[in-house]
ZAZALUM-666273 format. One line per 2 residues: their letters; for each residue x, y, z of C-alpha. Coordinates in steps of 0.5 Angstrom, whole numbers. Layout:
A = X Y Z  ...
//
This chain:
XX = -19 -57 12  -17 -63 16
XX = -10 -61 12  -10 -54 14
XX = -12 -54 21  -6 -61 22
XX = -1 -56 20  -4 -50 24
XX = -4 -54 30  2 -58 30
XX = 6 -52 28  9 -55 21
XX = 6 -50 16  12 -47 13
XX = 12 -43 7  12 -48 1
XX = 6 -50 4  3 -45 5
XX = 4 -44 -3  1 -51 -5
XX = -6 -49 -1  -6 -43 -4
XX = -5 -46 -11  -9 -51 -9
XX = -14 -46 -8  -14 -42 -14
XX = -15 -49 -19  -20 -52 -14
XX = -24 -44 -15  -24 -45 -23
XX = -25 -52 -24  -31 -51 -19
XX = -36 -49 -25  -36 -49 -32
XX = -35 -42 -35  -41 -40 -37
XX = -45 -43 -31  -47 -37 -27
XX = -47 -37 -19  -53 -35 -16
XX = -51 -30 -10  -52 -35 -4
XX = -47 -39 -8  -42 -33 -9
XX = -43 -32 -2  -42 -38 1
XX = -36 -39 -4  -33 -31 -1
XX = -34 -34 6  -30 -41 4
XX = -24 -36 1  -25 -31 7
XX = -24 -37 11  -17 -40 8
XX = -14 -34 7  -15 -32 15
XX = -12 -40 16  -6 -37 11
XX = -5 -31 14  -3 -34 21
XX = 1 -39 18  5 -34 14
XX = 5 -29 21  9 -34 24
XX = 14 -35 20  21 -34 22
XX = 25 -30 17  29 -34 14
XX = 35 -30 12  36 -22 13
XX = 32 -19 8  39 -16 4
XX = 41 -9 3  39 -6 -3
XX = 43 -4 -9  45 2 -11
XX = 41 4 -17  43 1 -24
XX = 42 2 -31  36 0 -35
XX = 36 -6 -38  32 -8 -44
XX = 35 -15 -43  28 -20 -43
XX = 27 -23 -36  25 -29 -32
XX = 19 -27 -27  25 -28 -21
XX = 29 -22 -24  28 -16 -20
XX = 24 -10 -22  31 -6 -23
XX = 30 0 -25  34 5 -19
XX = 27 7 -17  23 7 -10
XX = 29 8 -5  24 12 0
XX = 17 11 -2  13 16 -6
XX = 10 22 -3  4 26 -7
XX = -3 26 -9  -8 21 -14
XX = -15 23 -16  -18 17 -15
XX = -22 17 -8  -22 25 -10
XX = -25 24 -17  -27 17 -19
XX = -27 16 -26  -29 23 -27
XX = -21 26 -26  -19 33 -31
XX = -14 38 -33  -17 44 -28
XX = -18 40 -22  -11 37 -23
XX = -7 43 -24  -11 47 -19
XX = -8 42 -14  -2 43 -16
XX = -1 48 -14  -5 48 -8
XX = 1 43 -7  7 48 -9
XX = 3 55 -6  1 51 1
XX = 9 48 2  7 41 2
XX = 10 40 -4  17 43 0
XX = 15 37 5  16 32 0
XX = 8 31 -4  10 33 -11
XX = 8 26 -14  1 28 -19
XX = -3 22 -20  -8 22 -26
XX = -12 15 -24  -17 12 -29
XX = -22 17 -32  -17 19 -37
XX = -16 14 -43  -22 15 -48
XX = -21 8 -51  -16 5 -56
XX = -15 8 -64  -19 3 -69
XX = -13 2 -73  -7 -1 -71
XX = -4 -1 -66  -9 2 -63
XX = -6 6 -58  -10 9 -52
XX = -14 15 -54  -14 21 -48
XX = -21 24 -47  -20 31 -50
XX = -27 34 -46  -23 33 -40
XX = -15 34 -42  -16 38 -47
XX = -9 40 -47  -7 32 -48
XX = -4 28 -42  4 29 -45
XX = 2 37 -45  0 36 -38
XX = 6 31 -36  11 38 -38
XX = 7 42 -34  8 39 -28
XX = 15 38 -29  16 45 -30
XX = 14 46 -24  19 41 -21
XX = 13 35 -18  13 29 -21
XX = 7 26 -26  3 19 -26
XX = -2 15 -30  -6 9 -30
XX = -9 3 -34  -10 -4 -31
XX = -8 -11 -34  -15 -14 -35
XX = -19 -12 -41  -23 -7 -38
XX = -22 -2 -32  -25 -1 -26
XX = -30 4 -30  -36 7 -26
XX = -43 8 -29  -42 16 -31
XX = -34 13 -35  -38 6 -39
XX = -43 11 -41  -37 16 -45
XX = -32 12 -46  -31 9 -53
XX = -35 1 -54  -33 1 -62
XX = -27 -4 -64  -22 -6 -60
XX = -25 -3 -56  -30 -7 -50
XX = -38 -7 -52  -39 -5 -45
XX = -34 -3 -41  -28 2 -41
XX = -21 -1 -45  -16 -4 -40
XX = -9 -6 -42  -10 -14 -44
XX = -7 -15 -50  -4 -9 -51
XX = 2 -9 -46  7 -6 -50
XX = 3 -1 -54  1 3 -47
XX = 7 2 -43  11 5 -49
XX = 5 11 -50  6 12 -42
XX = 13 14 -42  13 18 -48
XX = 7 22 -45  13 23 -39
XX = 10 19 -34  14 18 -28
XX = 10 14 -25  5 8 -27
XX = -1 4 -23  -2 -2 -26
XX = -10 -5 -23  -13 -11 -24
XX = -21 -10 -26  -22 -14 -31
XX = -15 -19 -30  -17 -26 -34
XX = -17 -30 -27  -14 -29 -21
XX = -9 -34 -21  -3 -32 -18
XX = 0 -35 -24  -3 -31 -28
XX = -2 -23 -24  6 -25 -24
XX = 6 -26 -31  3 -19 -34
XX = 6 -15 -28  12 -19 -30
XX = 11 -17 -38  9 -9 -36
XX = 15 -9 -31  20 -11 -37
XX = 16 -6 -42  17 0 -38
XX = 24 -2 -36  25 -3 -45
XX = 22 3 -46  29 7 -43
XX = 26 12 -38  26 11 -30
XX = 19 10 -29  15 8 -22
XX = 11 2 -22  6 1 -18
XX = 2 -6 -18  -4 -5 -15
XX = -6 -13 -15  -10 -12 -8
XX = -8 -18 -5  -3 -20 1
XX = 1 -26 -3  4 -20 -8
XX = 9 -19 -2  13 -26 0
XX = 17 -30 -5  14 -37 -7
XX = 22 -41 -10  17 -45 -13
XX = 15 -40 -18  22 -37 -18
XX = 18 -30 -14  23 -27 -11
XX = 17 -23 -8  12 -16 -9
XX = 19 -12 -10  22 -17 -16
XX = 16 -14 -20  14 -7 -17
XX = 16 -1 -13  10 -2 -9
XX = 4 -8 -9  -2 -7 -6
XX = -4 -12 0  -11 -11 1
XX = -18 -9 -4  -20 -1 -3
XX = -20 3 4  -26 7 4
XX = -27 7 11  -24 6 17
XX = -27 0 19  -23 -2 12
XX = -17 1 13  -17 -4 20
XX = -16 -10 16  -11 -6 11
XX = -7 -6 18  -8 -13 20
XX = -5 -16 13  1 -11 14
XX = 2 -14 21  4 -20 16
XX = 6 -18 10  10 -12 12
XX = 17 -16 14  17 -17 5
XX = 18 -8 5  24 -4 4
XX = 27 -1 -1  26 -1 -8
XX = 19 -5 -7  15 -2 -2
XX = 8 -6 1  2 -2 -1
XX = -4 -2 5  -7 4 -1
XX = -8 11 -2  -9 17 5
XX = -17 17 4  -18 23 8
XX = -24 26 13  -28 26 8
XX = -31 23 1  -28 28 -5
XX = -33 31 -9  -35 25 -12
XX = -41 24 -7  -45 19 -12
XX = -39 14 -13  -40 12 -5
XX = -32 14 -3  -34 14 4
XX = -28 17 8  -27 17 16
XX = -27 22 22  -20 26 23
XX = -18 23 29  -18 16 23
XX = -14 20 18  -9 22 22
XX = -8 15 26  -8 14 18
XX = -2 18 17  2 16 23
XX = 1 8 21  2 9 14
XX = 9 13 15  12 8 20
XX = 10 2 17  13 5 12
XX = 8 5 5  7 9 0
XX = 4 16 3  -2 19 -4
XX = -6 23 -2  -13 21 -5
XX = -18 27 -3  -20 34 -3
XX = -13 38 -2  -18 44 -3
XX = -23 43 2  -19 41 7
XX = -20 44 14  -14 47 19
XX = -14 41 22  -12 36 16
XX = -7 42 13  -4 40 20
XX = -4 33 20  -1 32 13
XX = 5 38 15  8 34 20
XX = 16 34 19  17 30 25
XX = 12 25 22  14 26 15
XX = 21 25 17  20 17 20
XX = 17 15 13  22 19 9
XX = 28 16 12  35 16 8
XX = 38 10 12  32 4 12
XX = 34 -1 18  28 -4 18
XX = 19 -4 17  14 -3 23
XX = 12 -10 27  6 -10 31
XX = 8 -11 38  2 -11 42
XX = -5 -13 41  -9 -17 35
XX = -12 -16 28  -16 -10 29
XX = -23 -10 28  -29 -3 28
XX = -33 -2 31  -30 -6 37
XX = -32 -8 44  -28 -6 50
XX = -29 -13 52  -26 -17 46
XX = -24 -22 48  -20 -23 42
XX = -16 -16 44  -18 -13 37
XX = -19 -6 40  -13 -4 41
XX = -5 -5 37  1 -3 39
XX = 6 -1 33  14 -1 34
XX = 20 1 29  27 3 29
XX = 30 9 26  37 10 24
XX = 39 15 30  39 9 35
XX = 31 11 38  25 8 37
XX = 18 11 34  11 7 38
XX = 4 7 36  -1 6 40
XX = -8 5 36  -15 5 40
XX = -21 3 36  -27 2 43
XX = -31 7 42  -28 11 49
XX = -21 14 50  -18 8 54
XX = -10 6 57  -6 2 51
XX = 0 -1 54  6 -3 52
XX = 10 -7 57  17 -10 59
XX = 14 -15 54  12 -11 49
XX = 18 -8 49  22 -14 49
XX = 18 -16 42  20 -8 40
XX = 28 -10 41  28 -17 38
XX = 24 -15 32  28 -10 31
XX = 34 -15 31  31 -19 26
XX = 28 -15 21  35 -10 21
XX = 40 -15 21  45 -13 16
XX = 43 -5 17  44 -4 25
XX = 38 -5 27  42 -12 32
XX = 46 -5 34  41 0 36
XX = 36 -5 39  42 -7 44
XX = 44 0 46  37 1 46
XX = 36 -4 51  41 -2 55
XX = 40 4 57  39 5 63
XX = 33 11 62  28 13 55
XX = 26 19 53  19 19 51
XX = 17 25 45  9 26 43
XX = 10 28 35  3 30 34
XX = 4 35 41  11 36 38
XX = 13 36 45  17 32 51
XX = 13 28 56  15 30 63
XX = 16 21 64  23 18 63
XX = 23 10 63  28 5 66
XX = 28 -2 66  23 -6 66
XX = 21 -1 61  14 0 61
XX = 9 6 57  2 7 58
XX = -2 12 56  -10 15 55
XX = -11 14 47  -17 17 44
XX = -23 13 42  -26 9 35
XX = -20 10 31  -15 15 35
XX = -8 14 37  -1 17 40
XX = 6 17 36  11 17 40
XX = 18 17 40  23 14 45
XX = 30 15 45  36 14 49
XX = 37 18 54  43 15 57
//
């Protein structure tokens, strides 16, 4: 602590250093206990807590960082190679030029996902018009594989009761119907199966006593079996990893990333490793970063709620930099305004307010937009939220200049105080869009309607961090011609309207957002 806390304090902490602790850290937890000892819960607690606190120390040295270098333009899309690649060889596979957009059954179904249900919200997607919009993604979650085949090389078994049809049988489904189709496993031996899913998947060899079957060992069979089922789409998780070494979790997303790119068919890889370190690169490991192993990475553990989904925010005010093209950071899935149908699995959910201030931090971040929730259930209000051009629009750009940047406030927290001295109630948000205008979002977490204000400093940090971020895609270029008017306009994307106010230098916006999770989008242009 005496090491970190120096660093910290004297400002010195570069990112090799930050590597070095955290590797420092994962050895220290291994060789902590022998490996059949069994920690009490005090003892996990306290150790929980001493890795919390590390992690928090980390995640200031590493938002502090200058970026060393640009990050560059991505490539046009390649071929597929079959080629074996070291762990810094890019994913490769010409895919994730914007993020996907669509649906997953997890927070909607659990571990209990099946033909109806899917289907049906197909073709909710398609007969709503959302599919129009961009959401043709279909994602079948964990809940689909049975267990493995006892005779060599035990591939994945469907579970025929609730895909009577088979998973390639639905894969041509969708794609007759022009959406795109997903499917799961995880990298450890088992998944991360629910009671009702231990209970009815396959316990007899290979297959594990008492839980449900992963990918460990196996890493060739599944990648193979899922493109031949026509997925365009595959999440990796972690449940059931062989340890939580960094070493470990770039290696097997490494392996599956070169399995998928063998297999010849262009496949999105979504790893879903629930950590922030996915996202910078480590030169010692040869780890050119999340987007060298996937499509996308996910940051940050399940957000079942609002108060999750606010740390979720916080890691993307330190990680998003890492994000572009090709290789998207995951914050995780659209939760919703409420739980899905699976109640007895303690999905949670959050309010409406919630979700939409949700949605418009996830499309200017920008991340992965996957609806994980009742699509048919869903109220006018929700329908309304998730059909926003405008907001769809800021996500889905064709030239990325550079991701969002917190430019005002702190780490959030919920439930908050309006009197946080930590400032944690209330953030602004900024990112340049490629036709020389910013897009701002302010978020309020007090439990009242307040003013959040973005002033010539907030501004200010908005210009440069545009500047920085998009240098090599015009983003030095619309900063400096933003900075230059002489009068912004200001346009509310949820009232789809102008505001009657104009902004001169010194640029200052203040505006009433409402409370416990709600928000104001916010679009600035130009005007002279």
């Amino acid at each position: 602590w005496a090491r970190i806390d120096r660093w910290l304090g004297g400002g010195s902490l570069d990112l090799a250093q930050a590597n070095r602790l955290l590797s420092a850290r994962e050895s220290n937890v291994h060789r902590a206990a022998p490996s059949d000892y069994k920690p009490t819960e005090a003892e996990m607690a306290e150790v929980r807590q001493l890795i919390n606190r590390y992690d928090s120390l980390l995640y200031r040295a590493v938002s502090s960082l200058p970026l060393s270098s640009p990050s560059p333009v991505p490539p046009p899309p390649v071929k597929l190679t079959t080629a074996p690649g070291r762990l810094s060889r890019p994913l490769n596979n010409g895919l994730g030029w914007k993020p996907p957009m669509g649906y997953s059954t997890w927070n909607d179904c659990g571990s209990t996902p099946n033909s109806s249900w899917v289907r049906r919200t197909a073709d909710y997607l398609l007969s709503s018009g959302l599919a129009e919009l961009g959401w043709r993604q279909v994602n079948v979650d964990e809940g689909w594989m049975l267990g493995r085949g006892a005779s060599p090389p035990h591939q994945p078994i469907e579970d025929r009761e609730l895909f009577p049809e088979g998973m390639g049988a639905l894969g041509v489904w969708l794609h007759g119907r022009g959406l795109g189709y997903g499917l799961y496993s995880s990298r450890g031996s088992k998944q991360c199966d629910r009671p009702e899913y231990r209970a009815r998947c396959l316990h007899t060899p290979p297959n594990p006593a008492s839980d449900c079957a992963g990918s460990l060992g196996h890493f060739k069979v599944d990648g193979e079996w899922i493109a031949a089922q026509g997925a365009d789409y595959f999440k990796f998780d972690s449940c059931g990893a062989p340890d939580w070494s960094r070493s470990t979790a770039f290696g097997q997303y490494a392996e599956m990333r070169d399995v998928l790119n063998s297999t010849g068919r262009a496949i999105f890889f979504s790893l879903c490793g629930w950590q922030w370190w996915y996202a910078p690169p480590d030169p010692s490991r040869q780890y050119l970063g999340g987007g060298s192993l996937g499509n996308s990475f996910r940051v940050y553990k399940d957000g079942k709620d609002w108060a999750a989904l606010s740390q979720a925010v916080n890691v993307m005010a330190v990680v998003g930099r890492w994000s572009g093209p090709g290789g998207w950071a995951d914050p995780d899935l659209l939760i919703g305004p409420w739980c899905g149908i699976d109640r007895d699995q303690n999905f949670c959910g959050q309010t409406d307010l919630q979700a939409r201030t949700q949605f418009s931090l996830w499309a200017i971040f920008p991340a992965p937009l996957l609806l994980s929730q009742n699509l048919l259930a869903w109220s006018d209000y929700a329908k309304e939220t998730y059909s926003n051009r405008e907001v769809i629009a800021l996500n889905q750009q064709s030239h990325f200049v550079a991701p969002a940047s917190r430019v005002a406030g702190s780490n959030l927290s919920y439930p908050c105080s309006a009197a946080d001295v930590d400032g944690g109630c209330s953030n602004v948000w900024a990112r340049p869009l490629s036709d020389v205008a910013f897009v701002l979002v302010f978020v309020n977490n007090a439990p009242q309607a307040a003013n959040v204000a973005c002033d010539h400093t907030c501004f200010g940090a908005a210009f440069a961090r545009a500047a920085e971020l998009g240098m090599g895609r015009g983003g030095e270029a619309i900063a400096a011609t933003t900075a230059r008017s002489s009068r912004l306009g200001v346009r509310d994307l949820w009232s789809h309207s102008d505001l009657p106010q104009t902004l001169s230098p010194p640029f200052h916006l203040e505006v009433s957002v409402a409370g416990a999770g709600g928000c104001r989008l916010l679009r600035i242009s130009p005007l002279s």
